[in-house]
N, C-alpha and C positions, 0 to 999 in steps of 0.2 A: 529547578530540575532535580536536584538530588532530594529536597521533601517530595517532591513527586516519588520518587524513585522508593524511597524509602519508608513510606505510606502505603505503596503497595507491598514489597517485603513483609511491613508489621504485621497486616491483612491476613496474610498470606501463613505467614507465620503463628497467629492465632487462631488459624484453620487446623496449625497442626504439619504441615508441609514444612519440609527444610529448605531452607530459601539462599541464593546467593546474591549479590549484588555489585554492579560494576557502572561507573560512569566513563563515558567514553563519547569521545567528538566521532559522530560517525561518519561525517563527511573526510574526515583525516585517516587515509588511509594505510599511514603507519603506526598510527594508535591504535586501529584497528586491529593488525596483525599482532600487535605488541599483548596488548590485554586479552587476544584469542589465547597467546599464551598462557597469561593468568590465567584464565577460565578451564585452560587442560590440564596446567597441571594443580592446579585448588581443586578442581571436581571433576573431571576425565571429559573422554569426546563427549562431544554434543550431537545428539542423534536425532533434536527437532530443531529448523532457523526458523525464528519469524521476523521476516525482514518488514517493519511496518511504520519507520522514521518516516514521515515527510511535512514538509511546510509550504505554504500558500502566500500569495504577493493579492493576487485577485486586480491586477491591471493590465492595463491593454498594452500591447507590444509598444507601443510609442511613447508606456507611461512607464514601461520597465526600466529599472536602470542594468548594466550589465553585470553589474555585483549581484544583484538579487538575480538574475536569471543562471548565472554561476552557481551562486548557491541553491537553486531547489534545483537543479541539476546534480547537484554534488548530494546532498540530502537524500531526494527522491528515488535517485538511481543508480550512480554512482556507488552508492556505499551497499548495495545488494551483491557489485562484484566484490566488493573488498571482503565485505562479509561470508559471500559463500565460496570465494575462494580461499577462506580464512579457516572455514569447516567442513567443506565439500571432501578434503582428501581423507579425511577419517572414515566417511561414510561412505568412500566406495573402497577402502580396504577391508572393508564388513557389509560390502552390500547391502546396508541398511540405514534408512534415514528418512528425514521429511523436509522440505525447503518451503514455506509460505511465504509467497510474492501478494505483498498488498497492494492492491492498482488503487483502481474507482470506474465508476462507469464515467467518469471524465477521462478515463482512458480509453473509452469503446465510442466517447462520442464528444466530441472536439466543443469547449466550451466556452461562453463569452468570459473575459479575465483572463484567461487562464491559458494560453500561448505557451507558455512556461511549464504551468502545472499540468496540463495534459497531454501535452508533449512527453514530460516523462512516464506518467501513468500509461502513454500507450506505450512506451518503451518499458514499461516493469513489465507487459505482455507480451512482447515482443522475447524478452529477456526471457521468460516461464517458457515459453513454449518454445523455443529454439535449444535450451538447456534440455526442458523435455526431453527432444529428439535427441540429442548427442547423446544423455543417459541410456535413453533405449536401444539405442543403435547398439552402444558398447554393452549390453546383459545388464544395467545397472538396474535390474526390472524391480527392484523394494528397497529403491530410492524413489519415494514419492514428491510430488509437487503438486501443491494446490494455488491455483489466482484467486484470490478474496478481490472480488469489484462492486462495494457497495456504493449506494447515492448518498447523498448528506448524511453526516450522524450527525447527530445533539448535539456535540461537545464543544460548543465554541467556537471550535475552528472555521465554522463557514456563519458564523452568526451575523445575523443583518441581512441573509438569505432570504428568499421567499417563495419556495418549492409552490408552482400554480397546482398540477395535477396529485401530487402525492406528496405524503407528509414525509418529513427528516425521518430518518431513524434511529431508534434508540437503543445507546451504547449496549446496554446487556442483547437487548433480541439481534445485534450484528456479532458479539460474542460468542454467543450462545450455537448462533450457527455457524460460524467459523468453525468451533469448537467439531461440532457435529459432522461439517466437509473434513475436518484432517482423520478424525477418526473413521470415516468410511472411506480415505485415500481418493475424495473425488478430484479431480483434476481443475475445477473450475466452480468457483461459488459466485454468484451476479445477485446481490443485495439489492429492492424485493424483489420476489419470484417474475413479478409484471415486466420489469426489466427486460430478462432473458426475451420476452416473448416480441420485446419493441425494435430491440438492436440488429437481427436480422434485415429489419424493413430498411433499416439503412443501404444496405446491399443491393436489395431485391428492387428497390421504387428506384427511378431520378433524383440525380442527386439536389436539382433546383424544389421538390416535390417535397423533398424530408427539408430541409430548408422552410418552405415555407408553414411545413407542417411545427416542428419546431419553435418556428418566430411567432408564427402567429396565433395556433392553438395552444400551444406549451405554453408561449411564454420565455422561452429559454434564456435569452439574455437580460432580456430583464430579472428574473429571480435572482442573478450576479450583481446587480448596480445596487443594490441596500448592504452588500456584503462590508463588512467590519472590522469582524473575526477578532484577534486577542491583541490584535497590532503590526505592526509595520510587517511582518513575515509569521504568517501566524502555522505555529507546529499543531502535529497533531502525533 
């Protein structure tokens, strides 16, 4: 994790950009507050969060043990409070700031394995938009929040996958437009465009109807039974 970590700094740093770096258990929610510290006072408030930890089991509820559902619980979601409540108070004593809550579209659409892991994904939605409204409610109108809900990316994480109707995506073009939603302050980004256009019909049809649309033309659960991934709880 920390050549991870520090792989990207060097990058980063031979781009030219002043880089800081910190390791940190993010499901520990007093190591969290502790190293928020460091971070304010080594370099001052933090005026963008990207809340974007999470890890994957990819088994069915009965094949869960309750350690592993603990922790992508504590991973996934959990550490979005810790963390924004770690930075939230600076940015609304400046009325300025930005929160990015990373889901998935396994948070807009309940998927086979994944009990656990879309569970929380709906819950980091859940989290964005209910914070949303509290912000606005109180004037905190440039305190922004963006939801990033992309499908598979490339990286591993979901490797042994087998998307039937559309390909994974790849890491830079989910970047790149991440990149793109914070700086126009849009509220909601759903990785591809096709997405957005599928996830209403959830709503709108029978629920036995998207079901069978799902299993049978998608595909859905089976694109999860080849899954892999990097090992036992695979992070992303």
């Amino acid at each position: 994790m920390f050549t991870a970590l520090k792989g990207t700094a060097d990058e980063l740093q031979a781009e030219g950009f002043y880089c800081h770096t910190y390791l940190v258990d993010i499901a520990d929610r007093e190591q969290v507050y502790e190293v928020a510290k460091k971070v304010k006072q080594e370099v001052g408030d933090v005026n963008i969060l990207i809340n974007n930890a999470g890890i994957v089991a990819c088994r069915t509820l009965w094949d869960l043990t309750d350690k592993a559902i603990e922790s992508t619980y504590a991973v996934n979601i959990l550490s979005h409070y810790w963390t924004t409540r770690a930075f939230l108070p600076e940015m609304m004593n400046t009325n300025k700031g930005h929160i990015v809550t990373v889901g998935s579209v396994a948070g807009l659409i309940g998927t086979y394995g994944c009990t656990d892991y879309s569970a929380t994904k709906f819950a980091c939605a859940g989290f964005h938009e209910a914070l949303y409204t509290e912000l606005k409610t109180h004037g905190f109108d440039n305190i922004h929040l963006t939801l990033v809900c992309p499908y598979y990316i490339n990286t591993g994480m979901f490797a042994g996958c087998k998307p039937r109707l559309l390909p994974m995506l790849e890491p830079k073009h989910v970047a790149d437009s991440m990149v793109k939603s914070i700086l126009k302050n849009e509220v909601n980004c759903t990785l591809p465009d096709s997405v957005r256009v599928f996830v209403p019909f959830k709503y709108l049809l029978p629920a036995k109807m998207c079901w069978e649309g799902m299993c049978r033309l998608m595909k859905g659960p089976q694109t999860m039974m080849g899954f892999r991934g990097r090992g036992k709880a695979t992070a992303g």
